[in-house]
N, C-alpha and C positions, 0 to 999 in steps of 0.2 A: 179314790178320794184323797183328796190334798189334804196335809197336813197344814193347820194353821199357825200364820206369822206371830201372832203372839204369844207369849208364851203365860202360864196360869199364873196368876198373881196371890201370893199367899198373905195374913195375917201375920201378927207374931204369937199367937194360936194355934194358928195350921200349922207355922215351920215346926215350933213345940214339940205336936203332937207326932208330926211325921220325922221326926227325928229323936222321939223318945227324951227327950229334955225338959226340963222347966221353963217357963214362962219367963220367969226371971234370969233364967240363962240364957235364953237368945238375947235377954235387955241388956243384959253385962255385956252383952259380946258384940252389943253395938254403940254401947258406949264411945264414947273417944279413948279413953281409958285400955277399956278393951278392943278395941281397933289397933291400936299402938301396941299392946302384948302380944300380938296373935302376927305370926309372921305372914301369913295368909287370910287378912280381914275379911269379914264378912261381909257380902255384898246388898247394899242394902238401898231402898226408894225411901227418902223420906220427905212423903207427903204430907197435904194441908190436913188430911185425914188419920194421918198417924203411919208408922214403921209399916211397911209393903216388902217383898220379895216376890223374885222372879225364879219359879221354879228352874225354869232351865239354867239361871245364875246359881244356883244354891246347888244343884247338880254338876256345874263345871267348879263348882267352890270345894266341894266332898270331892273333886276327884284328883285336884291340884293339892287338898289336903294327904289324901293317900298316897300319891307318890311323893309329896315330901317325907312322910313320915318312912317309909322304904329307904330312902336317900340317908336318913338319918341312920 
């Protein structure tokens, strides 16, 4: 069985939850704001519908986050 081209499409609920953080801190961290602080921004769809993620974006984002933080 093939794996599928797209990749799961999260809320800013789902990332929250699957990442053990507040609601409000995924909102921070997609602020402009918070884009500009974070040397490694958060990857983000912003739809007609509201803030989206792309699981397999949020996975290559946590992994270029830990070998920064190693480098540091």
């Amino acid at each position: 069985m093939s794996e599928s081209p797209y990749s799961e499409i999260l809320t800013v609920e789902d990332l929250a939850s699957w990442l053990k953080i507040s609601k409000r801190s995924v909102y921070e961290m997609t602020r402009e704001r918070g884009q500009q602080r974070h040397e490694i921004p958060l990857p983000i769809l912003r739809l007609p519908v509201g803030l989206r993620f792309r699981r397999s974006d949020i996975e290559a984002w946590l992994n270029r986050c830990a070998v920064a933080g190693r480098v540091q």
